[in-house]
C-alpha positions in Angstrom: 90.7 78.0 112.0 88.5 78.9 114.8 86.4 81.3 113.1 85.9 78.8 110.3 84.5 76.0 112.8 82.6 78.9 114.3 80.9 79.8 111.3 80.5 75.9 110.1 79.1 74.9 113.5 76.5 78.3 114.0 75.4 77.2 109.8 74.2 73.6 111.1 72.6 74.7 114.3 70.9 77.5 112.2 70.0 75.0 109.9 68.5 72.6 111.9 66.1 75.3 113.7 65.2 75.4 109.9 64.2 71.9 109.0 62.4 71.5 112.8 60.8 75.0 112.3 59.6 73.2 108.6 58.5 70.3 109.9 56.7 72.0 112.7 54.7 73.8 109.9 54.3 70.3 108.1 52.5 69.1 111.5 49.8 72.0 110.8 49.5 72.0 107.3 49.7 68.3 105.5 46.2 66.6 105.3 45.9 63.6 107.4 48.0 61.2 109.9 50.3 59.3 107.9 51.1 62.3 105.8 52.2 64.7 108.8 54.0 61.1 110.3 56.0 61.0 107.2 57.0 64.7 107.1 57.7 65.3 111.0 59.6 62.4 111.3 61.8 62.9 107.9 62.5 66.7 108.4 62.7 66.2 112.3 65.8 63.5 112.0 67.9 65.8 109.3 67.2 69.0 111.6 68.0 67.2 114.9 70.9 65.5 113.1 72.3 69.4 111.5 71.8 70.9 115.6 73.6 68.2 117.4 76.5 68.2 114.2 76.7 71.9 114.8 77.0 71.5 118.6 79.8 68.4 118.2 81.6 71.4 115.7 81.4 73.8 118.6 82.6 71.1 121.2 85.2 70.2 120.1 87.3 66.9 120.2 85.9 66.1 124.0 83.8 63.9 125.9 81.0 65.8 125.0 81.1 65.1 121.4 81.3 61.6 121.8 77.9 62.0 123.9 76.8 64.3 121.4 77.5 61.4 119.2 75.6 58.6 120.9 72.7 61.0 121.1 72.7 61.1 117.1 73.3 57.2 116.3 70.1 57.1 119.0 67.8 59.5 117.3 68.8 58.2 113.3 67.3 54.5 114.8 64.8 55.3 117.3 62.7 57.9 114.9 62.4 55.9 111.6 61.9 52.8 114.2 59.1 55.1 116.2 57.5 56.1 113.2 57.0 52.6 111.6 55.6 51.2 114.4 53.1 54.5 114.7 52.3 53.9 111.0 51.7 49.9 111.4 49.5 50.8 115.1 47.2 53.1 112.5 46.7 50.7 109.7 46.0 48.2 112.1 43.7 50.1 113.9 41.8 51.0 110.6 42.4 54.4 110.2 42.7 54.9 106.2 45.2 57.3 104.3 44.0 60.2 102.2 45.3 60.3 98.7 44.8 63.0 95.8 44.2 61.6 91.9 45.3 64.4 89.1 41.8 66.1 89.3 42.4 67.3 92.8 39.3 65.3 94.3 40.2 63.1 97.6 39.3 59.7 97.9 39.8 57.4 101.1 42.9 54.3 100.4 41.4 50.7 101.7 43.6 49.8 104.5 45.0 46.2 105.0 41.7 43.6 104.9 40.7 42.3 108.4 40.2 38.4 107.7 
């Protein structure tokens, strides 16, 4: 049983380097602001949420998994929360998404009207 919570718990950590090492790359490549926002924050939570479920496999049923815990519910509410308000400071700040029609040619989206 060990060796299978072993395995289980060294698959999520792995994992999660994955999805932070991805959304690391998404930080560099994706065009503009809101785009790099959406995919940081997105594949940031699930790799986060894989290391710290592969850490609670490895801990055990102790203390430390129910910290390991509370560190989790934190992050799922705090990083969508973070990354609303980030989104809404940018819009209202005028800054403008970039978006792609079929022909590949890029065209600035109006933001919210200032009246």
């Amino acid at each position: 049983m060990d060796m299978i919570l072993n395995i289980a718990s060294w698959a999520l950590i792995i994992g999660g380097g994955i999805f932070c090492l991805i959304g690391g790359l998404g930080l560099i490549r994706l065009p503009d602001m809101f785009a790099r926002m959406h995919g940081a924050s997105l594949i940031d939570t699930m790799g986060i949420g894989l290391i710290l479920t592969g850490l609670m496999f490895q801990a055990g049923f102790t203390l430390t998994t129910g910290k390991l815990l509370l560190i989790l519910v934190f992050v799922f509410f705090t990083s969508p929360t973070s990354s609303y308000a980030l989104a809404r400071a940018a819009i209202n700040g005028g800054l403008v998404a970039e978006v792609q029609d079929d022909g590949g040619s890029s065209k600035k989206e109006a933001g919210p009207s200032k009246t």
